[in-house]
C-alpha positions in Angstrom: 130.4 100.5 7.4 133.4 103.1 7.6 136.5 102.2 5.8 139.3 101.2 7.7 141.7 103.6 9.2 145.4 102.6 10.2 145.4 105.6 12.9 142.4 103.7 14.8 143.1 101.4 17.7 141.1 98.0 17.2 138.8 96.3 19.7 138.1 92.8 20.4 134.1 92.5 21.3 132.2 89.0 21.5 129.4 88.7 18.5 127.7 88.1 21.8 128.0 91.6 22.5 127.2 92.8 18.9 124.8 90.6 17.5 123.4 93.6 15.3 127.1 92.6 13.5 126.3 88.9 13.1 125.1 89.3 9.2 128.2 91.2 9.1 130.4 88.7 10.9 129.7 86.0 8.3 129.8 87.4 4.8 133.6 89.0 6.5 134.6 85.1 7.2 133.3 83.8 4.2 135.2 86.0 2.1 138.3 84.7 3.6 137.8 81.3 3.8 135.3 80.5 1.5 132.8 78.2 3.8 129.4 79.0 2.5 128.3 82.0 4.3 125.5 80.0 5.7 127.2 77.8 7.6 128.6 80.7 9.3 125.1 82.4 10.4 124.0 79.4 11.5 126.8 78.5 13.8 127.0 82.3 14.7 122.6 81.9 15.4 124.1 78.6 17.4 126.5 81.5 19.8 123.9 84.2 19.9 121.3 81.3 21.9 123.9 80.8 24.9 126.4 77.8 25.4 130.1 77.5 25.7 130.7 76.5 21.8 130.7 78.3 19.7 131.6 81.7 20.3 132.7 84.1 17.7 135.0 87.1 18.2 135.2 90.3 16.2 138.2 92.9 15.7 136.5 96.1 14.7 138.4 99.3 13.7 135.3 101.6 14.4 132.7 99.8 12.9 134.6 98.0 10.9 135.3 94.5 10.5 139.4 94.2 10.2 139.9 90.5 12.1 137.9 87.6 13.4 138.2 84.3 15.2 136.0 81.6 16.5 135.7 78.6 18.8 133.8 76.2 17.4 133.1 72.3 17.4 133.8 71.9 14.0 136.3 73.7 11.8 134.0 72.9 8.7 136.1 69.3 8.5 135.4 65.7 8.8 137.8 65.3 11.7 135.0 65.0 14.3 137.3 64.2 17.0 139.3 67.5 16.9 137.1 69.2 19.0 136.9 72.2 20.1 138.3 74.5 17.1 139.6 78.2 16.9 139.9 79.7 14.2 141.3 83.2 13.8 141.8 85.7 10.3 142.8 89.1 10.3 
């Protein structure tokens, strides 16, 4: 991937829309939140098949992964009841 660059405008697109970046997608959210990275493929596996949850959202600066967020059933907790979840990192 290219670096970042601040003169860049980002881009939302749905990993629905990229799934060449799912790979990519999880080892960026692991590093920030430290859920096993594949916990994060799998759900992301989950979004590429279809459905309403999950879906997971990329911020790219070029190619670049710079900020993410999801919507998923479980934010990686026991709270079962708390249901849908976003979660968002840039």
């Amino acid at each position: 991937m290219e670096p970042y660059r601040k003169d860049r405008p980002c881009r939302i697109v749905s990993l629905s829309d990229r799934p060449d970046m799912a790979d990519a997608a999880a080892v960026w959210f692991h590093a920030r939140w430290g859920v096993p990275e594949k916990e994060y493929r799998d759900s992301m596996a989950q979004a590429l098949r279809g459905g309403a949850v999950p879906q997971w959202y990329l911020c790219l600066s070029g190619e670049t992964i710079v900020g993410g967020a999801g919507v998923i059933d479980n934010d990686f907790h026991d709270r079962t009841e708390l249901t849908p979840n976003a979660v968002s990192y840039t």
